[in-house]
C-alpha positions in Angstrom: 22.5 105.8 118.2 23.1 106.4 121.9 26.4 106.5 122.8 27.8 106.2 126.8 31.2 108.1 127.2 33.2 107.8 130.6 35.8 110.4 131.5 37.7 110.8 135.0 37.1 114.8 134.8 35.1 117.0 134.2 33.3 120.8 134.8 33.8 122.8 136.9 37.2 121.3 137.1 39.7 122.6 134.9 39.4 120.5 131.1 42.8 119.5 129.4 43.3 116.9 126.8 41.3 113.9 126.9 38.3 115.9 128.3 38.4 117.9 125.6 38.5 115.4 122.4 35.4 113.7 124.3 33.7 117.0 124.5 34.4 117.5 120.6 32.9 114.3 120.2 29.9 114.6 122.3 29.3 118.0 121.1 29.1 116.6 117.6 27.2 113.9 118.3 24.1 115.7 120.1 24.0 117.8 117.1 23.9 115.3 114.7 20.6 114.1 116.9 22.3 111.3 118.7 21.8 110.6 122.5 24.3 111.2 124.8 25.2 110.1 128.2 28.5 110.9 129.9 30.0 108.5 133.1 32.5 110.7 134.7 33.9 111.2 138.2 33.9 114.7 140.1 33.2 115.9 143.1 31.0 118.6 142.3 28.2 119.1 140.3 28.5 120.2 136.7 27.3 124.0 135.8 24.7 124.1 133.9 26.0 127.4 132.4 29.2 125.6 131.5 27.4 123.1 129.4 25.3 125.6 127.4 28.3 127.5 126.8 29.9 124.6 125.2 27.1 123.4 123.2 26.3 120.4 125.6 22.6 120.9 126.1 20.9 117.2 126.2 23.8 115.6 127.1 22.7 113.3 130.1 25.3 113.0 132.8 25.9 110.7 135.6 28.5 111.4 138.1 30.4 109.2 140.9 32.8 110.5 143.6 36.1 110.0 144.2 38.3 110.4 147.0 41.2 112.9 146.8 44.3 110.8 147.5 48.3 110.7 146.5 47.2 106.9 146.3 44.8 107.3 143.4 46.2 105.5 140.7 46.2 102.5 142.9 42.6 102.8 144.2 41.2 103.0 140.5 42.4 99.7 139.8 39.5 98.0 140.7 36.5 100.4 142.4 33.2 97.6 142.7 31.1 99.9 144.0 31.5 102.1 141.2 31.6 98.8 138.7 27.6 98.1 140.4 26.9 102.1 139.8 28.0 101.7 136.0 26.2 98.7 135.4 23.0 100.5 136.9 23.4 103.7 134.3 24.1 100.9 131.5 21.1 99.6 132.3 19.3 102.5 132.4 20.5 105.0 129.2 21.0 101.4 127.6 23.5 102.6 125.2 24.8 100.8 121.5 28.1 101.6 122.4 30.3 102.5 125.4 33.6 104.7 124.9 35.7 104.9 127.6 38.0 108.3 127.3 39.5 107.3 130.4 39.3 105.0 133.6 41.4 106.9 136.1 39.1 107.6 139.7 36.7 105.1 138.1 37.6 101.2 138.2 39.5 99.1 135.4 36.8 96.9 135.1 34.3 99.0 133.7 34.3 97.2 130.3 33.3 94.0 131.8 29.7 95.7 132.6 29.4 96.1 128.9 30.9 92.7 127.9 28.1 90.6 129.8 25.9 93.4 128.0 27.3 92.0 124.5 27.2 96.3 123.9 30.4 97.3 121.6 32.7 99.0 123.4 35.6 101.5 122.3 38.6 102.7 124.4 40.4 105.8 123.3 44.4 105.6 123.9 45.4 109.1 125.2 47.8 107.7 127.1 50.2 104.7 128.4 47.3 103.9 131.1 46.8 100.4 130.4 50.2 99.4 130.7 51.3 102.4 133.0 49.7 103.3 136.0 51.4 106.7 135.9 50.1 106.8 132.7 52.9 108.3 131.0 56.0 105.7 130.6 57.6 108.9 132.6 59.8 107.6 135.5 59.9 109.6 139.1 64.0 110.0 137.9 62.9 112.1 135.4 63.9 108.9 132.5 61.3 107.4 129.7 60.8 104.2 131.5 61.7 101.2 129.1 58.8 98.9 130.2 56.8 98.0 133.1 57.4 96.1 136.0 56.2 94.8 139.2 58.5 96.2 141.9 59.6 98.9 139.1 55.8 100.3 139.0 55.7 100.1 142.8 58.9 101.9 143.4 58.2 104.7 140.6 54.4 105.2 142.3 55.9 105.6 145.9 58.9 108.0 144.0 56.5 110.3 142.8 53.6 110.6 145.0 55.5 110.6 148.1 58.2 112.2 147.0 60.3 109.9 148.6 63.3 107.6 146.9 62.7 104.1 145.0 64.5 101.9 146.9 62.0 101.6 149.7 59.8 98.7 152.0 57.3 101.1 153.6 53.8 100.0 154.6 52.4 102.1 151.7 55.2 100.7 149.4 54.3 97.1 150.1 50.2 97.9 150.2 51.0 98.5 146.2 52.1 95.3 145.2 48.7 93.3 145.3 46.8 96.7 143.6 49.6 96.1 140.6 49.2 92.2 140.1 45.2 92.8 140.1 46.1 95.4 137.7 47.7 93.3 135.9 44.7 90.9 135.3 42.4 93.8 134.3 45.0 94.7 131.8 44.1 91.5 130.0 40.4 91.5 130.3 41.1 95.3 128.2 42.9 93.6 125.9 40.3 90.5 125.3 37.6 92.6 125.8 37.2 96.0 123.9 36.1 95.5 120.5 38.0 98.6 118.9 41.3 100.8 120.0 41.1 104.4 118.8 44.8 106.0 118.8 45.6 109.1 117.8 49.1 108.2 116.5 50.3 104.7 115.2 53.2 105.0 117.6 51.4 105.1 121.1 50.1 101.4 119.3 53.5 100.1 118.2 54.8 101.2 121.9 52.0 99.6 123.9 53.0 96.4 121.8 56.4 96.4 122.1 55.8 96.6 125.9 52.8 93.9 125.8 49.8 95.2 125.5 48.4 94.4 121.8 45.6 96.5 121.4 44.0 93.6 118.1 41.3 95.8 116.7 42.4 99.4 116.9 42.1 102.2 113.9 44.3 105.2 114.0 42.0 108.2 114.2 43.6 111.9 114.8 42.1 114.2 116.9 40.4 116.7 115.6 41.2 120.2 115.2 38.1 123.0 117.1 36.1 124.3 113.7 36.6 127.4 116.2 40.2 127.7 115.0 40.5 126.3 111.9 40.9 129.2 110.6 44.7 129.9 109.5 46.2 133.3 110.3 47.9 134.0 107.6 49.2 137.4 108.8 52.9 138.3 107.3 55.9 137.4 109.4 58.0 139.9 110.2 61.7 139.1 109.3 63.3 141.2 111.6 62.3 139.8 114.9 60.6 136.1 115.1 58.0 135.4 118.3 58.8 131.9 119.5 55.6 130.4 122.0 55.2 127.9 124.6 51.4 127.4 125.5 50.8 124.7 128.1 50.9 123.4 131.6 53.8 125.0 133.4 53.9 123.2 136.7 54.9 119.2 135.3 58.7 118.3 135.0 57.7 116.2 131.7 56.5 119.1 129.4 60.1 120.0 129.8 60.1 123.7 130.6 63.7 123.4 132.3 65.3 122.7 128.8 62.9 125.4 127.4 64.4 128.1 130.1 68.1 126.6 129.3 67.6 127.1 125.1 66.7 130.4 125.7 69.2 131.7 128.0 70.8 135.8 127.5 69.5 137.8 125.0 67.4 135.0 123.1 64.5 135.1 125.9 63.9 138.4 124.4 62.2 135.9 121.8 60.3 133.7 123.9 56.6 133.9 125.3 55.6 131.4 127.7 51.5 131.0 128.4 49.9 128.9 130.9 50.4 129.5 134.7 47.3 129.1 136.5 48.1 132.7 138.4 49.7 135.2 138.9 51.9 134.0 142.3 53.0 131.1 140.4 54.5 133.0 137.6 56.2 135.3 140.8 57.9 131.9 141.8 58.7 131.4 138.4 60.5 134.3 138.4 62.0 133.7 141.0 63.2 130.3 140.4 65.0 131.9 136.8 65.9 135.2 137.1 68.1 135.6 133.9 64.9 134.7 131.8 63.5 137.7 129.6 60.9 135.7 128.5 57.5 137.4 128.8 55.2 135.6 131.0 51.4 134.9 130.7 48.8 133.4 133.2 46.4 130.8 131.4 44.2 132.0 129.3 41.3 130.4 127.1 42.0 132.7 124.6 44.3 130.8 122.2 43.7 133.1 119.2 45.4 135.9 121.3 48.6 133.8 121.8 49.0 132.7 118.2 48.5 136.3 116.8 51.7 137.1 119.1 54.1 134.3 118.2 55.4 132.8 115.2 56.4 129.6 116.1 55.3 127.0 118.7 57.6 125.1 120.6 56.5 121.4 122.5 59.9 120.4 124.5 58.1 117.6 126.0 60.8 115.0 127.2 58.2 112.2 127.4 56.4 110.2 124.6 53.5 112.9 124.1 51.0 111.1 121.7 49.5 113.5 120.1 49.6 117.2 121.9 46.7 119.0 121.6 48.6 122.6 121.0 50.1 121.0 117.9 46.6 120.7 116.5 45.9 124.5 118.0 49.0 125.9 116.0 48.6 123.9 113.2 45.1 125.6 112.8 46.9 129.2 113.2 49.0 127.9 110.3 52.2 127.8 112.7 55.0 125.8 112.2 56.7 123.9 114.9 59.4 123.1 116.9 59.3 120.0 119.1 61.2 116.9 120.9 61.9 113.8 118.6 59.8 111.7 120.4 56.6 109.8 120.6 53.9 110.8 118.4 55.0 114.7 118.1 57.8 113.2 115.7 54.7 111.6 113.9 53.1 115.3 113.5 55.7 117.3 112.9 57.9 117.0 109.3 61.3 117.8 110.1 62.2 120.9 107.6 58.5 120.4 105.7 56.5 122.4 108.7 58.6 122.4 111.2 61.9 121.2 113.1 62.7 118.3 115.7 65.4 118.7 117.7 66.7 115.8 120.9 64.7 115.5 123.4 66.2 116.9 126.2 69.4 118.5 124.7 68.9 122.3 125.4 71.7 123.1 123.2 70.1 121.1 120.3 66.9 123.5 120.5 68.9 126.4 120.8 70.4 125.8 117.6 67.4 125.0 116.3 66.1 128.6 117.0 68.9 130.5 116.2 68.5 128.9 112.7 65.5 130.1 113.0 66.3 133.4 113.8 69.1 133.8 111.1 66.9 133.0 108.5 63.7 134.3 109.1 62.7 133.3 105.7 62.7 129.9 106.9 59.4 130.6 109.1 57.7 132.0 106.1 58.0 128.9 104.3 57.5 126.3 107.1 54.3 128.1 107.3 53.3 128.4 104.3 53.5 124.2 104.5 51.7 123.5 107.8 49.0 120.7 107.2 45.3 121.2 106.9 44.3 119.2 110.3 41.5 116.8 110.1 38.4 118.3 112.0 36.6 117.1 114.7 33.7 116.3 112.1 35.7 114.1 109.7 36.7 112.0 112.7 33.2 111.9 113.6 32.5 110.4 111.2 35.3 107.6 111.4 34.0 107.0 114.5 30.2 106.3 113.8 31.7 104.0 110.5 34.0 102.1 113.3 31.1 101.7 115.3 28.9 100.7 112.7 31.6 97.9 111.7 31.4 96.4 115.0 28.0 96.0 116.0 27.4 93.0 113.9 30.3 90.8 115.3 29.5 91.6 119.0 25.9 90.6 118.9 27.1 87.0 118.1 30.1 87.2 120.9 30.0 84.6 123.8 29.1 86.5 127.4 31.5 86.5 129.9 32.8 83.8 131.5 32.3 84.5 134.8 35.5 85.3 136.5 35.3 88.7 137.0 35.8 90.3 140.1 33.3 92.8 140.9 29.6 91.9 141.5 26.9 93.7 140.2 
């Protein structure tokens, strides 16, 4: 078959979680003989080098543009020019199916180009992105937000990308409201339109219904762990002193490193690695910002085999709904156990007291106890460990995916075309 992915990033620009299941997926698909094509937005030009090293030789790319802007979000609600340049790659590659990893720096209304097309067409949920246009249901006030909005959205979008407060009438602040009811409308040509919903976790689905959006065909498919690191270290755990690790993006208010730094306040940061900065000045500033924190401190590294041979357990004190974290998969595949907020889809992954523990989401003290238990009875690792689930791979959902595909191509073929009312012109 020939399959036509669309991301919003890609190399040389740093890869983080959507990028990289679609890279799984492409990566397995080219060796299973299937062609290719990728529809992503950057700036520059992808390294050659950077595809061979991850096994993406053949995959055909096509690349659009974007302009660098606080206002993003807003301008990838509806891009026509880019709509016309999709519709001239669909016609080109013509593809059997279309999945869209993301539409973020590309236009909403991609999937009409491939509903006129009668091609099947599959949208991944990694996110809140359909109903959310800061993707995350995570409010500039630092609260899960309890459902969208129109003023709400345009308040919360001003909050956090100009750093300014909510309750605002600024040029900028008003320019938002037509981008947000057009949004609207391209939210419910998603919904009418893709033939099939791919969610990691049944609770990103049940969320994105209780706020609206019912996503009517969908099919829960994990991601999959790297074959590279399925490998469980089953190295023995010393019970006098137990490594606790955070590996992740240091820089974003909603992964929650303030409650991390609170939980291990005094002598307990003694236990505590934290991996991730992107250099060395911004773990200086880190520093700086705590200075009571003996945690060691690490710079990001690709190396995640070095990090799990350190630590024992993994800690995710994300304090918004995460759906399903990649470094959950990554420590899973070490054969680490856990520790993580109770919310969203971690809650779905991790087995409280089976392979590892939840704790609030937010409350510092709660994850403190949380490791001191640990810590007290070091045993307790051993055996969480011993229980940590053997992750799907990125080959069995493969193969979901092709059989989900498969399922669909007969119904679209007798679908009615478009009825004409969309916006962009081709």
């Amino acid at each position: 078959m020939r399959f036509l992915f669309t991301l919003h990033n890609f190399f040389p620009e740093r890869i983080y979680g959507a990028e990289t299941v679609a890279m799984q997926e492409m990566r397995d698909l080219l060796k299973r003989g299937h062609e290719v094509g990728l529809f992503y937005s950057c700036n520059t030009p992808a390294p050659s080098e950077q595809l061979t090293e991850n096994s993406l030789e053949g995959l055909e790319l096509f690349r659009v543009e974007f302009i660098k802007t606080k206002a993003q979000v807003l301008l990838s609600v509806w891009k026509p020019h880019i709509t016309r340049r999709f519709a001239e790659v669909v016609d080109g590659f013509a593809p059997d199916v279309v999945v869209f990893h993301h539409l973020v720096r590309l236009s909403l209304d991609l999937p009409s180009v491939g509903w006129r097309r009668k091609i099947p067409m599959v949208y991944y949920l990694h996110d809140f992105y359909p109903i959310c246009p800061s993707y995350s249901l995570f409010q500039a006030d630092g609260e899960v937000c309890s459902g969208p909005g129109l003023l709400k959205c345009a308040r919360c979008l001003y909050a956090s990308r100009f750093d300014r407060g909510t309750e605002v009438c600024s040029p900028v602040f008003v320019a938002a409201l037509p981008f947000l009811l057009l949004r609207n409308q391209l939210r419910k040509h998603l919904e009418e339109r893709i033939d099939l919903f791919v969610s990691p976790s049944m609770f990103l689905i049940e969320e994105m219904k209780r706020q609206g959006f019912v996503a009517k065909g969908s099919v829960i498919i994990p991601y999959g762990a790297d074959m590279v690191h399925s490998i469980n270290i089953n190295k023995p755990i010393p019970t006098n002193t137990i490594r606790f690790g955070y590996l992740g993006n240091t820089t974003v208010r909603k992964k929650g490193l303030d409650v991390l730094v609170k939980a291990f306040h005094g002598h307990l940061g003694d236990s505590l690695v934290i991996r991730g900065f992107p250099d060395k000045q911004a773990m200086k500033t880190f520093k700086q910002t705590f200075p009571d924190l003996r945690a060691s401190l690490e710079v990001f590294d690709r190396d995640k085999k070095s990090f799990y041979n350190n630590v024992d357990v993994a800690i995710v004190p994300s304090i918004w709904y995460e759906n399903q974290p990649a470094v959950i998969i990554e420590a899973f595949s070490f054969g680490k156990p856990v520790i993580c907020s109770d919310l969203g889809g971690m809650a779905e992954m991790v087995k409280h007291h089976a392979w590892g523990l939840l704790y609030k989401a937010g409350d510092a003290d709660d994850l403190r106890a949380k490791v001191e238990y640990l810590l007290n009875n070091p045993t307790e690792v051993v055996r969480l460990s011993s229980s940590v689930p053997c992750w799907p791979t990125v080959e069995e959902n493969v193969d979901k995916l092709i059989e989900a595909v498969a399922g669909i191509l007969a119904s679209t073929s007798a679908r009615p075309c478009c009825n004409g009312s969309d916006l962009a012109l081709e």
